[in-house]
Backbone as a printed PyTorch tensor [residue, N CA C, xyz], in Angstrom:
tensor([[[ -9.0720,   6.1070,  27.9670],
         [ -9.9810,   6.7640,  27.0460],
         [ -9.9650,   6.0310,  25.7080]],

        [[-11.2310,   5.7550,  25.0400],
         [-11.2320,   4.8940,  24.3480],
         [-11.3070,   6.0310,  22.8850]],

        [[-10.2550,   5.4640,  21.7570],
         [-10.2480,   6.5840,  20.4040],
         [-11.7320,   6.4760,  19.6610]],

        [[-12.1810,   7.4880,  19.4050],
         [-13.0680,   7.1200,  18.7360],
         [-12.8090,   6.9270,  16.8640]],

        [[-11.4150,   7.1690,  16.6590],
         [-11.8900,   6.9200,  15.2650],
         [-10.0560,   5.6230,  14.8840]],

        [[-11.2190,   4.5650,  16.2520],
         [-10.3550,   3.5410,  16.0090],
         [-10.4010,   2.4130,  15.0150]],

        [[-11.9730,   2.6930,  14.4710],
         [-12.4530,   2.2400,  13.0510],
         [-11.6830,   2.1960,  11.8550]],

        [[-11.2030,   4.0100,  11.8780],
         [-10.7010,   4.5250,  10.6720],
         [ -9.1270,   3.6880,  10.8640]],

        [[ -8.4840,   3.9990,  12.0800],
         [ -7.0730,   3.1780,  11.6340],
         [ -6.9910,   2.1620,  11.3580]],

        [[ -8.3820,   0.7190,  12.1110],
         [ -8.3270,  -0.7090,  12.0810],
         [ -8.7370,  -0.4900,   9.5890]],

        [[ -9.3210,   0.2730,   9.4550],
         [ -9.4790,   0.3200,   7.7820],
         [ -8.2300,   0.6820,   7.1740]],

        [[ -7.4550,   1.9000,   7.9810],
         [ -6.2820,   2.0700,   7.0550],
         [ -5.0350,   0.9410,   7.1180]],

        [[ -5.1730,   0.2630,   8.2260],
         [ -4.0770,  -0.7550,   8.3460],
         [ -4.9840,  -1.8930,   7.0540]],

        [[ -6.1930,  -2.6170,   6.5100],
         [ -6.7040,  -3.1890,   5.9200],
         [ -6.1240,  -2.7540,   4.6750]],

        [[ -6.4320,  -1.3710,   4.5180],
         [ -5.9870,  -0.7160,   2.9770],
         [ -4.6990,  -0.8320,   2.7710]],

        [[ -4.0970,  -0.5760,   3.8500],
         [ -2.1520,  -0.5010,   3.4100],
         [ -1.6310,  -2.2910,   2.8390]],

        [[ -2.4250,  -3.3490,   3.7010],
         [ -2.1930,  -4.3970,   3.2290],
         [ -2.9580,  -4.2630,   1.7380]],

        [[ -3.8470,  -4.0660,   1.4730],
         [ -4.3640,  -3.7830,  -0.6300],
         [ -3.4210,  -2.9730,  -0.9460]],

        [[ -3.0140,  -1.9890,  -0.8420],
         [ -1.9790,  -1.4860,  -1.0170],
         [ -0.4870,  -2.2570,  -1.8350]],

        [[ -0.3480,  -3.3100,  -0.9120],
         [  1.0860,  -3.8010,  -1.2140],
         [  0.6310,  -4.9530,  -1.6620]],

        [[ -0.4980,  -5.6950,  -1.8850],
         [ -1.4370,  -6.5200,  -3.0350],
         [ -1.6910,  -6.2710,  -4.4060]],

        [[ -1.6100,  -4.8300,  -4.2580],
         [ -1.6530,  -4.0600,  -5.8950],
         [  0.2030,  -4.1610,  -6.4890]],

        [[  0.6500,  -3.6800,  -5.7880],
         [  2.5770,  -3.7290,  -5.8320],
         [  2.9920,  -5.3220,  -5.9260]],

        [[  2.0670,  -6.4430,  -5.9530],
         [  2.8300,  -7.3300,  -5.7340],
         [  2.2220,  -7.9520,  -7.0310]],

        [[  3.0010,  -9.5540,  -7.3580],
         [  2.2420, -10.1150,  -8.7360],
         [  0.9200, -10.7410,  -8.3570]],

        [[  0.6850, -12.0840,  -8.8840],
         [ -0.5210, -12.5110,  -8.9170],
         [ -0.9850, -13.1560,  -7.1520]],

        [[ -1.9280, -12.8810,  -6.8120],
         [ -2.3870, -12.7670,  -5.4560],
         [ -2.9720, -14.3860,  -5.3010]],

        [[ -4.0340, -14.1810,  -6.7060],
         [ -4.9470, -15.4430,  -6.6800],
         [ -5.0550, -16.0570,  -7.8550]],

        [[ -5.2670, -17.4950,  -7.8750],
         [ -4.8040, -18.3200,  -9.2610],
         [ -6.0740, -17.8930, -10.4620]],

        [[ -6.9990, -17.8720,  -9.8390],
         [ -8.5350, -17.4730, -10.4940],
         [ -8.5900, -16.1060, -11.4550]],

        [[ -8.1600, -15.9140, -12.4870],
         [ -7.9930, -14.6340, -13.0620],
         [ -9.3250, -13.7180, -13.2990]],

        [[-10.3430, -14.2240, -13.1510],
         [-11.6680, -13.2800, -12.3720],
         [-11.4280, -13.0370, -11.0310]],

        [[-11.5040, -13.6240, -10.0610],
         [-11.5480, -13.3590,  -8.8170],
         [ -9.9130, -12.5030,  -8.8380]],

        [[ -9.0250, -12.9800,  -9.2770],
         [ -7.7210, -11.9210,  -9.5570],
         [ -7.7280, -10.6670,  -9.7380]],

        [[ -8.8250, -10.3810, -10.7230],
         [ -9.1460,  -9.0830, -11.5910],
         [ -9.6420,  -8.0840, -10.3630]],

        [[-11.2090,  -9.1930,  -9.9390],
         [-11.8870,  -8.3790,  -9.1670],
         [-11.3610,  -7.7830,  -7.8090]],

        [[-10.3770,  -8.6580,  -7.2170],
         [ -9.7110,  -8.1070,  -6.1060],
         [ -8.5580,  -7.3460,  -6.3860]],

        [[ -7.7880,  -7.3560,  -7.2380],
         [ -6.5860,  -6.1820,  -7.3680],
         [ -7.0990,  -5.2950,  -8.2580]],

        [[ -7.9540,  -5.1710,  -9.5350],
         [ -8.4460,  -4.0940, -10.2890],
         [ -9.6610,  -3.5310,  -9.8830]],

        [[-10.1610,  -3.8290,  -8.9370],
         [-11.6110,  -3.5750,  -8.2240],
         [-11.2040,  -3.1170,  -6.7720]],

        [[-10.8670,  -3.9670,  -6.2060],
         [-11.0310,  -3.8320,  -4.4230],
         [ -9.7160,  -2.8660,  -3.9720]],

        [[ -8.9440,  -3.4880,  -4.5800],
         [ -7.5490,  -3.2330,  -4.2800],
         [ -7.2080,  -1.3220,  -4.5600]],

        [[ -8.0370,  -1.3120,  -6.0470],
         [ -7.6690,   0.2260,  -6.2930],
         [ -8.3130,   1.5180,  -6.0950]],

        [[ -8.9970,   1.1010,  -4.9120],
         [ -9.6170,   1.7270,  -4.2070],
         [ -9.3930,   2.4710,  -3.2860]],

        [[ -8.4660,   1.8850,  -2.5820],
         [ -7.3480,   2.1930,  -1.7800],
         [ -6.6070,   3.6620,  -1.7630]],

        [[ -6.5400,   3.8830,  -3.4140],
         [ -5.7400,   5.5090,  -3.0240],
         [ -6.5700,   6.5460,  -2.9600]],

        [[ -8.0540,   6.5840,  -3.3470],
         [ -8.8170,   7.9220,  -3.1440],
         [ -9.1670,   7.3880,  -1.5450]],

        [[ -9.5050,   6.1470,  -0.8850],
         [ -9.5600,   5.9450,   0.3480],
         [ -8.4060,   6.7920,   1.3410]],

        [[ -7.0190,   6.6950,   0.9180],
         [ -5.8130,   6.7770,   1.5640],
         [ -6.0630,   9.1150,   1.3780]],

        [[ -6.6780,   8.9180,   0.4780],
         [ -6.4750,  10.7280,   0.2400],
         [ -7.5510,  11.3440,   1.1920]],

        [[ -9.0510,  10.7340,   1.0460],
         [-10.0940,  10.7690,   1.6940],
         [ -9.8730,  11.0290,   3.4720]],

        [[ -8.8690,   9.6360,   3.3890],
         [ -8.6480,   9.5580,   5.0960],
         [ -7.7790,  10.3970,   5.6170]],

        [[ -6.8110,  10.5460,   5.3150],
         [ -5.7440,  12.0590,   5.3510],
         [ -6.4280,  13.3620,   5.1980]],

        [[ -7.2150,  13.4440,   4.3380],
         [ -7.7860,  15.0690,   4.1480],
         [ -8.6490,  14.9390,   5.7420]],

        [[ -9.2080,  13.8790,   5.9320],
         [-10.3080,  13.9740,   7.3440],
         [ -9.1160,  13.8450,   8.4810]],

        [[ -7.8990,  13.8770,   9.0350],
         [ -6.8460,  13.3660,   9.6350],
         [ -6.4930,  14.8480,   9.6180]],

        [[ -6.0990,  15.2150,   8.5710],
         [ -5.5760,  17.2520,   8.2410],
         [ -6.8350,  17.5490,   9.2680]],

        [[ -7.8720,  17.9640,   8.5900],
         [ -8.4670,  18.7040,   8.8410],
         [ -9.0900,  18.2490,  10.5350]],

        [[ -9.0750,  17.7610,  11.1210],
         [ -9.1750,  17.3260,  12.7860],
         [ -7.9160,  17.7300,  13.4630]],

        [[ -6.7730,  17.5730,  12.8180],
         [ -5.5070,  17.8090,  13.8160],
         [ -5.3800,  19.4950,  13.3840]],

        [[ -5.6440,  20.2780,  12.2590],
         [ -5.9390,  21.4300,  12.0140],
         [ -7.1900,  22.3370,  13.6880]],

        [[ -8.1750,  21.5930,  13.0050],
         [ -9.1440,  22.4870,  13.7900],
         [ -8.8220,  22.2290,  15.2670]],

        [[ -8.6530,  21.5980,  15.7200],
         [ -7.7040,  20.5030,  17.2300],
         [ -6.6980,  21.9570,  18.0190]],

        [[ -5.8920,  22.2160,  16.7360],
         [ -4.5510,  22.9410,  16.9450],
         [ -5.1650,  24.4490,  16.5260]],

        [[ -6.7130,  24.7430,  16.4220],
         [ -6.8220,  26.1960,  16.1040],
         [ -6.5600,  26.9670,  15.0630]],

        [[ -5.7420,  26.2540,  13.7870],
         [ -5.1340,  26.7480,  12.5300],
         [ -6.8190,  27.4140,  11.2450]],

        [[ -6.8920,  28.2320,  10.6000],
         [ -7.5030,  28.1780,   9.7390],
         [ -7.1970,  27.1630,   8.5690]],

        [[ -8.7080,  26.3640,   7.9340],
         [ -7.3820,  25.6800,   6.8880],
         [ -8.5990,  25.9520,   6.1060]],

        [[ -9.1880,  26.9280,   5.7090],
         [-10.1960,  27.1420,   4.8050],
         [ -9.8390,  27.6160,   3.0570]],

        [[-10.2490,  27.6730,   2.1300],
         [ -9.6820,  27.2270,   1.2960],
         [ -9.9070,  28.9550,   0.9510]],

        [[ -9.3740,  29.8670,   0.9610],
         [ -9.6610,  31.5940,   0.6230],
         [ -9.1280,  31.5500,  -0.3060]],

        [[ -9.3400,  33.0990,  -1.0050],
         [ -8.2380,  33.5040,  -2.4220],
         [ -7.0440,  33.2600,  -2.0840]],

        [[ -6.4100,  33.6030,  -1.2550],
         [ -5.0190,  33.7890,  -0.9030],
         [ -4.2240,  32.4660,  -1.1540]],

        [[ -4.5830,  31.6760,  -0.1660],
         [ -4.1830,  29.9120,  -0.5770],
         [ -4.1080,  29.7440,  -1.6800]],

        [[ -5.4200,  30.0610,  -2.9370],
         [ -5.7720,  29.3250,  -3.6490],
         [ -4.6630,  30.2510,  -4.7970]],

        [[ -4.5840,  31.3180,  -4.7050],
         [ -3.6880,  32.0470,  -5.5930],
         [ -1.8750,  31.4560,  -5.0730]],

        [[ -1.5040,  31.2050,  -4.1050],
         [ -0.1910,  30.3500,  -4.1650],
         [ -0.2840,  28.8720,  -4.6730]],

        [[ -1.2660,  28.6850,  -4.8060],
         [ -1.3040,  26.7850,  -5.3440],
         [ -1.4490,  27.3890,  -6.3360]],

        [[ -1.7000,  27.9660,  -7.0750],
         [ -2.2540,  28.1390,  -8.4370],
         [ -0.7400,  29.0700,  -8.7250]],

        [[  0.2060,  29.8610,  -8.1820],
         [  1.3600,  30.4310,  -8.3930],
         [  2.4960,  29.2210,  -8.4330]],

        [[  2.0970,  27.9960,  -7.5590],
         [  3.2560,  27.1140,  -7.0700],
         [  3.2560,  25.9620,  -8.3850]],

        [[  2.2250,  25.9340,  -9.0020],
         [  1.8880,  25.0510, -10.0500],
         [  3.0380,  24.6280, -11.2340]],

        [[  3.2340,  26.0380, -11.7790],
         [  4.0110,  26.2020, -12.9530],
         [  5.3360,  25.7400, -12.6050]],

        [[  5.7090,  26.1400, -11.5340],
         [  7.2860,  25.9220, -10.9770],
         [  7.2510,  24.1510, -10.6240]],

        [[  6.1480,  23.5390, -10.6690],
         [  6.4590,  21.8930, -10.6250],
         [  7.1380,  21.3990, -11.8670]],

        [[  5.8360,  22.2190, -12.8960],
         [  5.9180,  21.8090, -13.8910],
         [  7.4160,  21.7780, -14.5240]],

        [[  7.6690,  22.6530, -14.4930],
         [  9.0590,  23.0370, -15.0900],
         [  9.7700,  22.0550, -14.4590]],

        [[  9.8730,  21.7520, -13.0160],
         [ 10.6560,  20.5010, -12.5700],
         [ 10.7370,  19.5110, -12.9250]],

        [[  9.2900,  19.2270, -13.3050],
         [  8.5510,  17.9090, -14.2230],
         [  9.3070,  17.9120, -15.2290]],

        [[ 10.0330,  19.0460, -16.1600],
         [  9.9920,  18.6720, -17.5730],
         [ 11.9200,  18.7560, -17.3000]],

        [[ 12.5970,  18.7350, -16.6620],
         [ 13.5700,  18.9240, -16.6090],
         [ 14.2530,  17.3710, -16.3770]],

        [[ 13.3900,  16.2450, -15.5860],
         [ 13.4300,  15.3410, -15.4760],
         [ 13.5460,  14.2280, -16.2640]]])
């Protein structure tokens, strides 16, 4: 059986290499073409990487039968769980 969203992994394996292109020093000697591929291409990568995971959740969610809809209830524990980061944040 052939995957159909064998697209999306052959892109996320592409991105993980930009990924560790952004983490690394200078890629290319050309400091335009430098710019444009690690401050352009390269940083693109993490709303890509969030994008592709939220579509990854939400298939292995609906797959497995789970509600993952966004109600008051959810939204009042993210919004309860918030403050208690923070405080972690500032302790640091």
């Amino acid at each position: 059986m052939k995957n159909k969203n064998q697209k999306l992994y052959l892109a996320q394996f592409v991105a993980t290499i930009f990924m560790v292109m952004i983490h690394s020093g200078t890629v290319i000697g050309n400091p335009i073409a430098h710019f444009i591929l690690k401050s352009m291409i390269c940083r693109s990568v993490g709303p890509f990487f969030f994008i592709n995971n939220a579509y990854f959740f939400h298939l292995n969610a609906s797959k497995n039968g789970e509600d993952i809809s966004l109600n008051g209830e959810m939204f009042r524990s993210v919004l309860g769980f918030l403050p208690k980061i923070s405080v972690i944040m500032q302790t640091l």
